[in-house]
Every structure is written in C-alpha cells, then in structure tokens.
LUMGU-368515 format. One record per residue: residue in three letters; z negated, y negated, x negated of N, C-alpha, C in turn. Coordinates in pm, whole numbers, padded with zeros to 5 digits, always signed. Each point is the difference from the previous one (the first is absolute). Layout:
LUMGU-368515
ALAZYXZYXZYX;...
***
This chain:
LUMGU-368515
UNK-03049-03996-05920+00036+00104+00097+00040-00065+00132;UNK+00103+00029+00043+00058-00046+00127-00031+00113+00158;UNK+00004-00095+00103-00036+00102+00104+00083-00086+00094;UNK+00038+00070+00135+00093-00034+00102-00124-00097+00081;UNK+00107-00098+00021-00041-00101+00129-00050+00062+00090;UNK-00128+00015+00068-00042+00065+00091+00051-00064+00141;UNK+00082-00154+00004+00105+00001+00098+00091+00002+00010;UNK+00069+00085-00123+00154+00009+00010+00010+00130+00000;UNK+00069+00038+00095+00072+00107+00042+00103+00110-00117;UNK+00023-00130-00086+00113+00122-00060-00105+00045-00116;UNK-00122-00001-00041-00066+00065-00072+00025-00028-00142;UNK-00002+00059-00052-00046-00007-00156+00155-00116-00066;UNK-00068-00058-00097+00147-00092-00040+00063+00115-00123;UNK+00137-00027+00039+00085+00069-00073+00074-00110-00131;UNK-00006+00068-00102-00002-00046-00129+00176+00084-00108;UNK+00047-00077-00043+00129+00120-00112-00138+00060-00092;UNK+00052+00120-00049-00059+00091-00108-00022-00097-00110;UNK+00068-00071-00056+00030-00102-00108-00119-00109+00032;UNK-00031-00054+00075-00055-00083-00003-00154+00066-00001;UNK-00014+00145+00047-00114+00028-00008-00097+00081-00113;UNK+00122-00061-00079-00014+00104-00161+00031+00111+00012;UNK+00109+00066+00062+00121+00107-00019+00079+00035-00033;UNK+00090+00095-00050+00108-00003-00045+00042+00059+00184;UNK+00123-00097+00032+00065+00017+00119+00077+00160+00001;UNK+00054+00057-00104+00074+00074-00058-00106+00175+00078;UNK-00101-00039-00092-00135+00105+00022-00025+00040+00132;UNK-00038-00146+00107-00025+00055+00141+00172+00042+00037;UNK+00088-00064-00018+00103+00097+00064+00002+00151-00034;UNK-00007+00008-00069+00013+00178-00126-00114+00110+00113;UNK-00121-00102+00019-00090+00054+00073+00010+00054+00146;UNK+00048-00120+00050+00015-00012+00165+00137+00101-00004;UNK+00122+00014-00051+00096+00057+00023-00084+00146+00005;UNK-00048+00057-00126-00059+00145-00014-00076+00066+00103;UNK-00058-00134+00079-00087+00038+00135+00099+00023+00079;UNK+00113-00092+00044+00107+00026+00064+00079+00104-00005;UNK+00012+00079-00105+00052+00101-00051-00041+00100+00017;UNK-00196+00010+00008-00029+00149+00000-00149-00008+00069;UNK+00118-00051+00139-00120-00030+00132-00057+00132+00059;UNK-00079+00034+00069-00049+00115+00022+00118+00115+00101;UNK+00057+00096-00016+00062+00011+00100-00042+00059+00134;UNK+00093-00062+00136-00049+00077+00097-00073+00097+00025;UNK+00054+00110-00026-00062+00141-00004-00138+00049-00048;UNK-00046-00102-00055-00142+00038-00099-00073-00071+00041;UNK-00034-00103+00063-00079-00029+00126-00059+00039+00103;UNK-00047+00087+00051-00079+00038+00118-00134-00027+00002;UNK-00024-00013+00167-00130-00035+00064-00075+00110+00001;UNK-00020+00168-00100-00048+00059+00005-00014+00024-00156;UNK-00087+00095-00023-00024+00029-00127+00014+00168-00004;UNK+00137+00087-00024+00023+00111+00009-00053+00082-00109;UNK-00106-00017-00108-00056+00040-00055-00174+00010+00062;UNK-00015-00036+00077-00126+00009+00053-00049+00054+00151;UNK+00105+00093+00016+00012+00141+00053-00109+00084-00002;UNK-00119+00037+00130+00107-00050+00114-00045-00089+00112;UNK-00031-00090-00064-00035-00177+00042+00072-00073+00034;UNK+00118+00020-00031+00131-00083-00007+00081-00032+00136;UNK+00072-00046+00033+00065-00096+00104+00073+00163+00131;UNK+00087+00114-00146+00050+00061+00082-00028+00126+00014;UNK-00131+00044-00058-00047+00128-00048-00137+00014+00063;UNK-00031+00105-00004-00132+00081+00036-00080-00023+00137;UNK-00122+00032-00001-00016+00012+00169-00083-00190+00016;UNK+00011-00112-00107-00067-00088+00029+00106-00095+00107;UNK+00101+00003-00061+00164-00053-00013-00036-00156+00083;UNK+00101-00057-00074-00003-00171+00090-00052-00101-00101;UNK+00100-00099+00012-00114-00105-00064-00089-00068+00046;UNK-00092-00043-00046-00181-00059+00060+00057-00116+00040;UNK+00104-00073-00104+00038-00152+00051+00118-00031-00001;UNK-00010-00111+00044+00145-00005+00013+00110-00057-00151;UNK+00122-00010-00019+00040-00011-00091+00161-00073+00067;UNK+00043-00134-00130+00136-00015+00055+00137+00073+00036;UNK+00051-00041+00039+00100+00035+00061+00159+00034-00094;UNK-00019-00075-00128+00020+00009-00100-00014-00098-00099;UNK+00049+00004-00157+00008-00073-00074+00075-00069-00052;UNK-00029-00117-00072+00141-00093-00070+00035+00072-00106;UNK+00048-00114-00102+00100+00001-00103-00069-00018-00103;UNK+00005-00030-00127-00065-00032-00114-00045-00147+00025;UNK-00114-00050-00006-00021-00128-00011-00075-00071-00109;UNK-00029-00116-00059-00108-00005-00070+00007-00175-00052;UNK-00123-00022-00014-00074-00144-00069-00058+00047-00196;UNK+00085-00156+00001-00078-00009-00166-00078-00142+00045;UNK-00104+00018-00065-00076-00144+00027-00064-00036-00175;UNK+00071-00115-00066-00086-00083-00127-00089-00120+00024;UNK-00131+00066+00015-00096-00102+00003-00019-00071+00168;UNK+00062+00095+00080+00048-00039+00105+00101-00078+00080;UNK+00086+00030-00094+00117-00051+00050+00129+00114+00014;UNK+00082-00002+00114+00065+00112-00007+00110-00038-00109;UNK+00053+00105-00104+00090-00013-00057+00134+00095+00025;UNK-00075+00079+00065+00123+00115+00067-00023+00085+00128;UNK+00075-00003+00064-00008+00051+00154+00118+00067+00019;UNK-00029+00151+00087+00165+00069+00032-00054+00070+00084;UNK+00090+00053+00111-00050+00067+00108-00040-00055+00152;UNK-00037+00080+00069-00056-00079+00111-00155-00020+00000;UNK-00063-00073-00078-00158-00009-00056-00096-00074+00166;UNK+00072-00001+00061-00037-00044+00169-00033+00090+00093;UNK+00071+00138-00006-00009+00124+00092-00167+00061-00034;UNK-00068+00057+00077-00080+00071+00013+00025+00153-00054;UNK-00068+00041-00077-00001+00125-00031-00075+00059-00036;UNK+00012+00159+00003-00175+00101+00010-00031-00027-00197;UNK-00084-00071-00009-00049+00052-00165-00059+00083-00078;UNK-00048+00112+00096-00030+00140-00009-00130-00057-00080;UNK-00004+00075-00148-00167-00044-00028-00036-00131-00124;UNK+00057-00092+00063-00062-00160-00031-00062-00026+00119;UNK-00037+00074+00052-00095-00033+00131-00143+00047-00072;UNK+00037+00073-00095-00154+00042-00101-00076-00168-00070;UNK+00108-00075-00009-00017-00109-00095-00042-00058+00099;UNK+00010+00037+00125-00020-00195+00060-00159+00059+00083;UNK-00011+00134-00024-00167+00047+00041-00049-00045-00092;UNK+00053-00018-00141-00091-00081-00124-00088-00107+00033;UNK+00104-00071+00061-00016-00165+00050-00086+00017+00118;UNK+00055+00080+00045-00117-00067+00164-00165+00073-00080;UNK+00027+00103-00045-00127+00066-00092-00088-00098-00091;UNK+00060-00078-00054-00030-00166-00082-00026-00074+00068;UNK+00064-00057+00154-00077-00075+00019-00113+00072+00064;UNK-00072+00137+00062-00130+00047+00039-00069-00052-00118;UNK+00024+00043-00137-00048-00003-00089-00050-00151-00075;UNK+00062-00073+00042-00044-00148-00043-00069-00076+00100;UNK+00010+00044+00129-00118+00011+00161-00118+00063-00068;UNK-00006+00057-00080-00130+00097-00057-00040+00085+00138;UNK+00118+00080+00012-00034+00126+00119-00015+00052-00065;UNK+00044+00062-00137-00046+00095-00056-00014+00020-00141;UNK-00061+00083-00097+00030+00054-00149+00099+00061-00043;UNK+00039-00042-00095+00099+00150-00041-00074+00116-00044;UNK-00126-00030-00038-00088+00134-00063-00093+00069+00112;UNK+00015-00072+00145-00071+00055+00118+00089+00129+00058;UNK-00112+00084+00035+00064+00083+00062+00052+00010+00114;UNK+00108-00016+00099+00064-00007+00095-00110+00039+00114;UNK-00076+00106-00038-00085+00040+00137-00128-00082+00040;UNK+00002-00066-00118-00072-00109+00005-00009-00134+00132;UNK+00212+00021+00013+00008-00140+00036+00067+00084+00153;UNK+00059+00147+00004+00101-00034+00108-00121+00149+00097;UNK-00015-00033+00129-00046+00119+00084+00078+00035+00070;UNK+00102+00069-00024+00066+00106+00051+00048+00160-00035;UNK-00113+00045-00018+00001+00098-00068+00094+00030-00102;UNK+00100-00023-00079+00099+00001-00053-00032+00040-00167;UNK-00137-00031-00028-00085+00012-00108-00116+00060+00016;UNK-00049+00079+00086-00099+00069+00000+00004+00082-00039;UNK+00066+00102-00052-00008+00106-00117-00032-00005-00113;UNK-00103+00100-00081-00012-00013-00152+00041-00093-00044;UNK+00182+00106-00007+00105-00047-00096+00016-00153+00043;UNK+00012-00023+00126+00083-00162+00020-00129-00114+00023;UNK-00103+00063-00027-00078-00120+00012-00016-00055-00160;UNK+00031+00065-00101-00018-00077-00122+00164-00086-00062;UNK+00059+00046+00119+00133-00125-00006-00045-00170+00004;UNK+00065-00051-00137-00044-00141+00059+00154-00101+00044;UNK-00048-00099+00013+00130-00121-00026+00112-00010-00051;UNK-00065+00034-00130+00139+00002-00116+00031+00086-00046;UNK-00038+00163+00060+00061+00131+00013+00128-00073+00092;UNK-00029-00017+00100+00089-00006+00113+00134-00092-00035;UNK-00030-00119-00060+00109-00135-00056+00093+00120-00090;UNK-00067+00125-00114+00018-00002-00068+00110+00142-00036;UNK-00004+00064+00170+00016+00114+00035-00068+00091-00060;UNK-00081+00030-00071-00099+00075-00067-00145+00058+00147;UNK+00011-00011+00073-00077-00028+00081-00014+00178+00041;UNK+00078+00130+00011-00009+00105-00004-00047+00010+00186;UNK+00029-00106+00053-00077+00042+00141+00082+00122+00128;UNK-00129+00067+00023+00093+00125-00001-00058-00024+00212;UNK+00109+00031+00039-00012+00008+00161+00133-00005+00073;UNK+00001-00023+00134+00123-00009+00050-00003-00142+00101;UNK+00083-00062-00018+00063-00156+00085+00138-00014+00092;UNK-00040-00018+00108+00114-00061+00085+00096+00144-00017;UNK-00096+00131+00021+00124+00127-00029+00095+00009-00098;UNK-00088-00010-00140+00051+00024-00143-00097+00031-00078;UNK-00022+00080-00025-00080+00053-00119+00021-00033-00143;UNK-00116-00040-00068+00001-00060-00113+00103+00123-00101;UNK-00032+00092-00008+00076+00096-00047+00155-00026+00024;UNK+00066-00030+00085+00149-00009-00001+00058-00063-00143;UNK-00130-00118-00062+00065-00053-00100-00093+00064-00105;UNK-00088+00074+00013-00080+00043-00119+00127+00089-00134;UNK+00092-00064-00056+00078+00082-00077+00075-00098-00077;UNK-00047-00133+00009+00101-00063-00058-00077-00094-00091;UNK-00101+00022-00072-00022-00060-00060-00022+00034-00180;UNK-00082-00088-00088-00009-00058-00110-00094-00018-00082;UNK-00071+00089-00059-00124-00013-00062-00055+00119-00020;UNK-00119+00039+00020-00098+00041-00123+00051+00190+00064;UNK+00049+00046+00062+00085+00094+00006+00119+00015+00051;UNK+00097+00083+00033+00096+00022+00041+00019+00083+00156;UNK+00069-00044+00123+00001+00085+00086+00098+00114-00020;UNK-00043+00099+00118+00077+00089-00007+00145+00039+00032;UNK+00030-00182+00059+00167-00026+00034-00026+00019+00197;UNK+00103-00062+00013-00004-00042+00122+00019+00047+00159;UNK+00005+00166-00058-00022+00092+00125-00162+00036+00019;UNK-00097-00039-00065-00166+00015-00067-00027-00097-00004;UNK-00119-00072+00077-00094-00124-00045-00054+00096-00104;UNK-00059-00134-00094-00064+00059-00104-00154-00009+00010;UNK-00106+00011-00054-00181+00033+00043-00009-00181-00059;UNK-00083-00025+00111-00070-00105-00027-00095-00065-00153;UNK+00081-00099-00033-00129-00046-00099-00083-00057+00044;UNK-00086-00062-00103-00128-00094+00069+00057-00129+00042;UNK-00050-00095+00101+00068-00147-00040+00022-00048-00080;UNK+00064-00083-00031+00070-00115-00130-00002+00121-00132;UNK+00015+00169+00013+00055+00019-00114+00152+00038-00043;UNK+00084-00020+00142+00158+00012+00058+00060-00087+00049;UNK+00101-00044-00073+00068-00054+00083+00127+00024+00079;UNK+00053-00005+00128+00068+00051+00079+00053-00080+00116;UNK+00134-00061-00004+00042-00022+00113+00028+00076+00118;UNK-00103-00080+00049-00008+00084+00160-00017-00097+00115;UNK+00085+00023+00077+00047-00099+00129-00104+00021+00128;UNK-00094+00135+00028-00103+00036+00072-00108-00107-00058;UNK-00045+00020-00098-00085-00069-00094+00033-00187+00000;UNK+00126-00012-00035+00010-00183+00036-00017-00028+00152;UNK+00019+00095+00098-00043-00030+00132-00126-00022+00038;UNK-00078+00112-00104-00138-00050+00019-00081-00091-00051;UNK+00088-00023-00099-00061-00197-00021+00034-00067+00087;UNK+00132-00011+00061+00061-00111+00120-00120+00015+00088;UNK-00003+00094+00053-00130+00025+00082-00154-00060-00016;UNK-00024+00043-00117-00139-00083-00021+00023-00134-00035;UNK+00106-00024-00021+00006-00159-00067-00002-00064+00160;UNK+00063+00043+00128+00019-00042+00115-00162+00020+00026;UNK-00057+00086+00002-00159-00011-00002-00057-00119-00043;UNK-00044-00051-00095+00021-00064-00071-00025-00138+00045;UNK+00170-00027+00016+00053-00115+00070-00079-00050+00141;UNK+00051+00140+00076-00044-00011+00106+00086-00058+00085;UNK+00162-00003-00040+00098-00063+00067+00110+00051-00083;UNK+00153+00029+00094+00070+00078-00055+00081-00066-00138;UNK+00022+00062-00120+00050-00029-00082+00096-00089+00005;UNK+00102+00013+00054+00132-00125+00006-00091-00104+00032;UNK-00103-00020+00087-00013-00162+00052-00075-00028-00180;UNK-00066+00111-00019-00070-00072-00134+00113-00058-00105;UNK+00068+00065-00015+00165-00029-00116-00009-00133+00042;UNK+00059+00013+00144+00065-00124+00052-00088-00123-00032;UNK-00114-00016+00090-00071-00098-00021-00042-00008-00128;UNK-00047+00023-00107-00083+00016-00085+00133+00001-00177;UNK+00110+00014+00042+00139+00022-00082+00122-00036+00018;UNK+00043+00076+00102+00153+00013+00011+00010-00181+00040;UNK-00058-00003+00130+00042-00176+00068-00069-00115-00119;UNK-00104-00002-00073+00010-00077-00131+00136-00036-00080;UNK+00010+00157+00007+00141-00020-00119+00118+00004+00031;UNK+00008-00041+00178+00117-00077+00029+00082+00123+00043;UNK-00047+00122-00016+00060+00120+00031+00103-00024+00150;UNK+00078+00053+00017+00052+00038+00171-00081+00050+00067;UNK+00027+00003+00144-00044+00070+00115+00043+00150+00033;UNK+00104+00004-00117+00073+00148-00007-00081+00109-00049;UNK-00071+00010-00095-00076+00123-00065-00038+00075+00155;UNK-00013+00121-00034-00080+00087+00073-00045+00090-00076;UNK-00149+00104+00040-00067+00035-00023-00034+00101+00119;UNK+00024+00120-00024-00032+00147+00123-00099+00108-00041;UNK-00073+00045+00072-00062+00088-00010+00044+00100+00060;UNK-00013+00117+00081+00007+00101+00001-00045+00012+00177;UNK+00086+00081+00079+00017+00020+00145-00150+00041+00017;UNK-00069+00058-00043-00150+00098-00020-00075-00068-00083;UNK+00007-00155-00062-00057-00090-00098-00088-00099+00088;UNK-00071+00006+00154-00047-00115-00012-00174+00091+00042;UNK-00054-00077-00051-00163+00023+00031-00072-00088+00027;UNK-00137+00009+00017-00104-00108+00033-00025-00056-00060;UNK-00020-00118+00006-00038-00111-00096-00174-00081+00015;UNK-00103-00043+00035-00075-00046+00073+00016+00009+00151;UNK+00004+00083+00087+00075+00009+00114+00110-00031+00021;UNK+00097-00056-00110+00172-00035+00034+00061+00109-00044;UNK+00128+00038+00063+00080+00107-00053+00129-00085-00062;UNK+00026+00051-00160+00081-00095-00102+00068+00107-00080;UNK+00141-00039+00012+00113+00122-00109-00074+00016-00144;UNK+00003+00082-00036-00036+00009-00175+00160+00043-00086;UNK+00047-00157-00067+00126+00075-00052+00013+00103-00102;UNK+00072+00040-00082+00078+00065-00046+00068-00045-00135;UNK-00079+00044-00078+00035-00039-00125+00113+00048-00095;UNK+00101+00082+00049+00110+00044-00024+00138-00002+00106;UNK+00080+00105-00011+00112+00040+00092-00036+00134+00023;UNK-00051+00096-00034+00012+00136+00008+00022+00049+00107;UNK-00075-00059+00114+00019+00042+00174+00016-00155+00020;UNK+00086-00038-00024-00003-00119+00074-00122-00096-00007;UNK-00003-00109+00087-00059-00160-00062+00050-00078-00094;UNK-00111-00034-00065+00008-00048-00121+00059-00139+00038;UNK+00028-00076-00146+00012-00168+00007+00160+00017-00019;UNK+00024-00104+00085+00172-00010-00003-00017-00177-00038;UNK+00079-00032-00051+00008-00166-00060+00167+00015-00057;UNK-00020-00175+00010+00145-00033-00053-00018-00032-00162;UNK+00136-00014-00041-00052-00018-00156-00064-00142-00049;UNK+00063-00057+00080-00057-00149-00042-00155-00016+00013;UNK-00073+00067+00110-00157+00049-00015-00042+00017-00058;UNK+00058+00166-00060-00036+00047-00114-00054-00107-00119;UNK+00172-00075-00033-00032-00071-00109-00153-00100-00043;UNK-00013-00068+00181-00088-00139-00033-00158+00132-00036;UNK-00010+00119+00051-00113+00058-00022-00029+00073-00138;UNK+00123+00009-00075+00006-00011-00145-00039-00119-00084;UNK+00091-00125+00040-00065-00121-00037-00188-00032+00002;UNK-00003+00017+00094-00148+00022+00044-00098+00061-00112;UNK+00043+00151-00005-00087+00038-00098+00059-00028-00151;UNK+00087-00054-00044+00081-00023-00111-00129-00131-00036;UNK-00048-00121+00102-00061-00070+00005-00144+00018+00000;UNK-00036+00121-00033-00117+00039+00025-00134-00008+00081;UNK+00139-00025+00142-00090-00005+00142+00027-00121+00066;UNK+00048-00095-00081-00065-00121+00010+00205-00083+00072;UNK-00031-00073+00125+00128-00019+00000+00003-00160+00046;UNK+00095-00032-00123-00002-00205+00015-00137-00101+00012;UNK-00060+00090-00061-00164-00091+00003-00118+00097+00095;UNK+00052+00082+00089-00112+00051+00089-00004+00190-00034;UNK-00125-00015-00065-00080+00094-00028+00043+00154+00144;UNK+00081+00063+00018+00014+00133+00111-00066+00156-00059;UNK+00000+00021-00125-00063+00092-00059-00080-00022-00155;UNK-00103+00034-00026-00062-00031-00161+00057+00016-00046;UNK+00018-00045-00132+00048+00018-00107-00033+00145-00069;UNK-00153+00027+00083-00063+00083-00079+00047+00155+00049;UNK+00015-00008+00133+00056+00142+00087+00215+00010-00065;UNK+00034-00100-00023+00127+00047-00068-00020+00042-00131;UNK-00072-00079-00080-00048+00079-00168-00045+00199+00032;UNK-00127+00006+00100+00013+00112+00028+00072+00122+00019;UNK+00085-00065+00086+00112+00097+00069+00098+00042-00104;UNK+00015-00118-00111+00116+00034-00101-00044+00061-00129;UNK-00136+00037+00048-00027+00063-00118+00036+00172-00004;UNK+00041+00104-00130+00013+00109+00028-00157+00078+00043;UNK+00038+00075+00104-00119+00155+00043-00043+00119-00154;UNK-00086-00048+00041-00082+00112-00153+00103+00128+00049;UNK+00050+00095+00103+00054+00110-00033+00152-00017+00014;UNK+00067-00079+00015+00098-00021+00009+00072-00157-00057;UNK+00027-00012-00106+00036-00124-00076+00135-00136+00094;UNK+00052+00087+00086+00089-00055+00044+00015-00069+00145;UNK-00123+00019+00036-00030-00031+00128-00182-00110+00030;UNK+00009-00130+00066-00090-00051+00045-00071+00024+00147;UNK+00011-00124+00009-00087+00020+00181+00150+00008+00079;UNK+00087+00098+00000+00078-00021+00088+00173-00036-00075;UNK-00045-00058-00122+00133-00046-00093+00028+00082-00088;UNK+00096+00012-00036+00051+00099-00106+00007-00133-00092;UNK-00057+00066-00133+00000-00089-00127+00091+00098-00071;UNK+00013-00105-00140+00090-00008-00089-00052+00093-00132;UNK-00098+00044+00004-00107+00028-00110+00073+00049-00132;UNK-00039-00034-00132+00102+00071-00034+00132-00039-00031;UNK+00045-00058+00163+00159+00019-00074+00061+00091+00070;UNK-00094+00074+00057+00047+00164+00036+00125-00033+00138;UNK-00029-00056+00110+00047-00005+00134+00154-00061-00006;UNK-00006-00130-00108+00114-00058-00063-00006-00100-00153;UNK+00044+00145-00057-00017-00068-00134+00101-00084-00069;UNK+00075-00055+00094+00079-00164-00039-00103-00121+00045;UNK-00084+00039+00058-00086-00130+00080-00134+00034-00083;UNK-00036-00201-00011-00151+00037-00008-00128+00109+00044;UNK-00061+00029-00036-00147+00056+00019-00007-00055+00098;UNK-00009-00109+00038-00144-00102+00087+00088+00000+00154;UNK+00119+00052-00023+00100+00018+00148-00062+00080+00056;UNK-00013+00014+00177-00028+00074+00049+00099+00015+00157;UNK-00037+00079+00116+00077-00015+00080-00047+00108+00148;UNK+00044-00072+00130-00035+00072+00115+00193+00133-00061;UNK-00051+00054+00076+00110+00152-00007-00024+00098+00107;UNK+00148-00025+00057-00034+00090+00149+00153+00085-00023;UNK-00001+00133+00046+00081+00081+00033+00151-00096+00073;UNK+00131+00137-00095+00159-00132+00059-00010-00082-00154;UNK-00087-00041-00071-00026-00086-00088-00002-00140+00060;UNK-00084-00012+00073-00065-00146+00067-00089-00090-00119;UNK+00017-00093-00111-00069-00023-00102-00025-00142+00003;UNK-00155-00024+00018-00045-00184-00064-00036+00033-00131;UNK+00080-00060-00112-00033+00000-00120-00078-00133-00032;UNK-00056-00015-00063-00082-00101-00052-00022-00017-00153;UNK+00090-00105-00058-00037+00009-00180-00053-00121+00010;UNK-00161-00068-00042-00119-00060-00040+00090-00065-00105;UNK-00016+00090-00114+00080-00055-00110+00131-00106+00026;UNK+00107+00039+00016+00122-00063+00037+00011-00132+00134;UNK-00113+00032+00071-00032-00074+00141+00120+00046+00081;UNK+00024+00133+00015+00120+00063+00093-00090+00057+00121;UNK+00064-00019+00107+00016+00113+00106+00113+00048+00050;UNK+00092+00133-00008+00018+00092+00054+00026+00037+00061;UNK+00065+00018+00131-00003+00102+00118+00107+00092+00039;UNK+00005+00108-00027+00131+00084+00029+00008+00116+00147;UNK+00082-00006+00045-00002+00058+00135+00121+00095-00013;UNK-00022+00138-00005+00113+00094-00001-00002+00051-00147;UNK-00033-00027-00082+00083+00009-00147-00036+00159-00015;UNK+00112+00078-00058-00025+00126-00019-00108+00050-00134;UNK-00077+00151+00032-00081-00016-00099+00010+00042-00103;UNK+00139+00061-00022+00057+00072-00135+00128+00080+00056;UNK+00091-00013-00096+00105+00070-00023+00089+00029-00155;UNK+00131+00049+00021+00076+00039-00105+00098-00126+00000;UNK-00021-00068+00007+00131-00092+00029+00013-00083-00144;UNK-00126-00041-00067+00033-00006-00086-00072+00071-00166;UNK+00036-00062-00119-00053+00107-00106-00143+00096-00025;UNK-00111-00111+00029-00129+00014-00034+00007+00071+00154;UNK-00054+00098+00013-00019+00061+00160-00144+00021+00021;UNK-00055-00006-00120-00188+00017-00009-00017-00145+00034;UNK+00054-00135+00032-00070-00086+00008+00046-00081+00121;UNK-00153+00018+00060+00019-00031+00213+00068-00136-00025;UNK+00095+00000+00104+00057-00100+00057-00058-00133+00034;UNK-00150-00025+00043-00114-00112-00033+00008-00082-00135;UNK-00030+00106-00162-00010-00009-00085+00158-00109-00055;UNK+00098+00084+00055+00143-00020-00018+00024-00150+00063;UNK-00034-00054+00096+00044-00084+00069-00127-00165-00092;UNK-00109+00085-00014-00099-00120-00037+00059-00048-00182;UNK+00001+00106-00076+00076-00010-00141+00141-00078+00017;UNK+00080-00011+00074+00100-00106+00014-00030-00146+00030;UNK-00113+00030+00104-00039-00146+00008-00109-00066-00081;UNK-00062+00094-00079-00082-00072-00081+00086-00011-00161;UNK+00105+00051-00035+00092-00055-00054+00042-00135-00031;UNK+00022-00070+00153+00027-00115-00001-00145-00076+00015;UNK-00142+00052-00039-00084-00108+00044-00065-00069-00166;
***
C-alpha cells in the first residue's frame, strides 16, 4: 500500500491504469460517464424545500443558521489503487460544501473519543453528557450507538430545529405518515432515521466530550497526520456556540440543511478514504483502531445499509455491481468517498448526478452506473 510523501506537496503518486492492474479503457468509460452526467446546476441548493417550513425561504423560522458557499464547481473526482492515483478530472483542489459526509467524518472524530475510552457504545449518553439534552424518560435510555447509528429516536429541539422537521424520513420497523406529519416516536435503537437535528446532537455531545471544538480534534488528531491541506473547513451554525468548561466553542453541523457543515477539497476527501480503506492506520502510525473502523462498517440491526455514520453495501443492495464489503461517506449534490476493501480502491465523486433517463436501465442510480464500468476494468 502506497501513501503520499508527507513532504511533497503534490500528494499522492500518480500511476497509468495499466500499470495498476486496470484496464485503461474501463477508467475512461467511467470518468467520461461522470463527465457526462454531472449534477446539474439547478438541483443544488443550500436549502432543503421539502422540509417546510424550516427551510431557507419559507415559514416564520426563515434564514439559514450557517453560512454556506457562494457557489459550486464542476464535476470532479479521484480514483486511488492501493493508493496511488490512477485517475483524476476536475478541479479536485477547490473547496466545496459536502453536505452529509460531514456525517462520516463525526464517525472519526467519534472513534477517536472512543479509543481515548471517553466512552461506550452501550453507555447511555446521560451517563456521560450534563446538559440536560437527555433528561427525559424517552432520551435518557438513548445510548452511543443509537446516536452513530441514527436509531437514537431523540426527541427535542436544537439550535431552533426541532427533531420533528426530520421525523418522516425514515426506515424500519414502521412507516411514517409522509412528510407534511412527523410520525410517533419509537423506542431508541428500534428506528432508524436520518435526521440532521439528531446528528447535531451527537456533534454536540461529542464536543462535550472532547472538550474542544471538533475541527481542532480532526485536525490534530487526523486531517494534519494525513498530510491533509489547510483548506477543509468545518461550520456550525450562527446560534451553534455554547459552553464548554467555562469556554464558549461552535458545535458544527453535521449536514447542509441550514447551512454549516464540512466543505473540503477532493483531494482531502480522498487521503480520508485512504485512511479508513487502511483501517485507521496511515504509513505505519496507528490514527484510529482497527477495531472502531470494523465497528462502524458493520450493518445496524434495523437498518442493513447503514453503520456508524457509513452507508454499507449489505447485500448488494446500495450497488449491486460492487462488492458487499464497499462502503461510503454520501452527502446530498452526490458528494461520494467510496471505499472498495476488496479491490484496494478509493473513490471520490463531486457533482455526479443521482439518476436519470439518459440512459437504458433508468432504475439503476448513477453511483451504481459509474462504479460497474470501473470495476469492469478491475
């Protein structure tokens, strides 16, 4: 396994497809299709107009909490074999919002609390955090790996969002009533549900926790190990900062929905794929267990397709041209770190659209479409 000179600047060594056991033919077929059916303009926004009336231009909350760019690039993206780049297109240098792979990289800073032995995954949160946030019935039998796992059902309101805005979109042991209706609460860990109120309130306790704001933990503890830039950013929310031990510290934002969230360039992205592709471990020095990435990639008893934060492969189901054992950060726009174990690939697509008619198969997402060409040639 190869990794970039931690004093050379131009980063990862670039390699032909051919030499890296490719068919050259395959990544072109691939990279063009990304090129082809990049996300378009129009379907991008810094608001979420289904989550009304929360949203950027609607109802009496109106505004976003954080801030958000100014705009976005073009299609970009990294193939990495074994760590070596074999294909690059785009501007993989620019900064851009990754909407929710900012879920993935709470994994990581969550791993390393977790290998600090701050906490259990089978402890209950109220255990560890005093801010009332868990003093209810219902939210005091929330634990750890409710929360990693979105199963966590925690019902309250944060930073002027109510857990309810997203109570409708989820996956498991019933059905909501659709998305003008939150639906009735289950117990913890028996739902699972992406909900962006709910990943805030892990950012939050994990900053508890810490006891220092999340980015410096990335940074020190990740990103500057692995040679990362000085470019990433990481926002919380205009109404996001609170007390810390007597310090007042932002709590970010584990999505885009109102703004924040992690903006990175792609080349970031990539080395933090490598990273966990490596199972924590980067050029000899130990940055996360082995044992907190086995975790995370494992599937949630109520939901097969989802870990601490990663969308898995389970199945087959997510992309059934790719291994099982693939998994991947996935943020809104189609922002994607793919990761195939098997193949020793990483991944990274910036823009790629998430389905259309353009070509025959129209049931099969554009992810699926783009990875089956390149694992073609592997």
């Amino acid at each position: 396994m190869h990794f970039p000179d931690p004093h050379d600047e131009g980063g990862f060594d670039h390699v032909d497809p051919e030499a890296a056991g490719i068919n050259p033919d395959a990544v072109e077929d691939a990279v063009t299709f990304h090129l082809t059916h990049g996300t378009p303009d129009e379907t991008v926004e810094y608001h979420m107009p289904d989550l009304e009336p929360f949203d950027e231009t609607e109802g009496e909350l109106g505004g976003f909490l954080g801030p958000v760019p100014d705009r976005r690039g073009g299609p970009a993206g990294m193939i990495l074999k074994s760590g070596r780049v074999v294909a690059e297109w785009g501007d993989t240098e620019r900064v851009d919002h990754c909407f929710s792979c900012a879920k993935s990289f709470l994994s990581i800073v969550g791993g390393v609390a977790w290998d600090q032995g701050r906490f259990q995954l089978q402890d209950r949160v109220a255990e560890d955090i005093a801010d009332n946030g868990f003093n209810s019935d219902h939210n005091s039998q929330i634990t750890w790996e409710h929360l990693f796992q979105q199963t966590s059902e925690w019902e309250g309101e944060l930073f002027d969002r109510p857990d309810s805005v997203d109570r409708n979109r989820g996956v498991g042991k019933t059905e909501g009533p659709g998305k003008d209706q939150p639906r009735e609460l289950e117990e913890p860990g028996a739902f699972w549900e992406y909900n962006d109120v709910r990943i805030n309130r892990l950012a939050l306790s994990l900053l508890r926790l810490h006891a220092k704001p999340l980015p410096r933990v990335l940074a020190h503890e990740v990103m500057d190990p692995i040679g990362a830039s000085r470019t990433w950013e990481w926002h919380g929310y205009y109404n996001s900062k609170v007390d810390v031990e007597g310090r007042t510290m932002e709590s970010v934002s584990g999505g885009g929905h109102w703004g924040g969230g992690f903006w990175s360039s792609t080349a970031d992205l990539a080395r933090a794929g490598h990273l966990l592709l490596n199972d924590g471990e980067w050029d000899g020095k130990r940055l996360l267990s082995e044992a907190w990435v086995e975790q995370a990639t494992e599937p949630c008893d109520v939901y097969e397709n989802y870990g601490y934060l990663l969308w898995l492969n389970t199945n087959r189901t997510l992309w059934p041209s790719a291994p099982e054992s693939a998994y991947a950060f996935l943020g809104h726009g189609q922002n994607v770190v793919w990761v195939d174990p098997e193949h020793e690939l990483v991944v990274v697509l910036r823009w790629l659209d998430l389905a259309d008619d353009r070509d025959e198969r129209e049931d099969q997402p554009n992810q699926d479409r783009f990875f089956e060409r390149l694992l073609a040639g592997v």
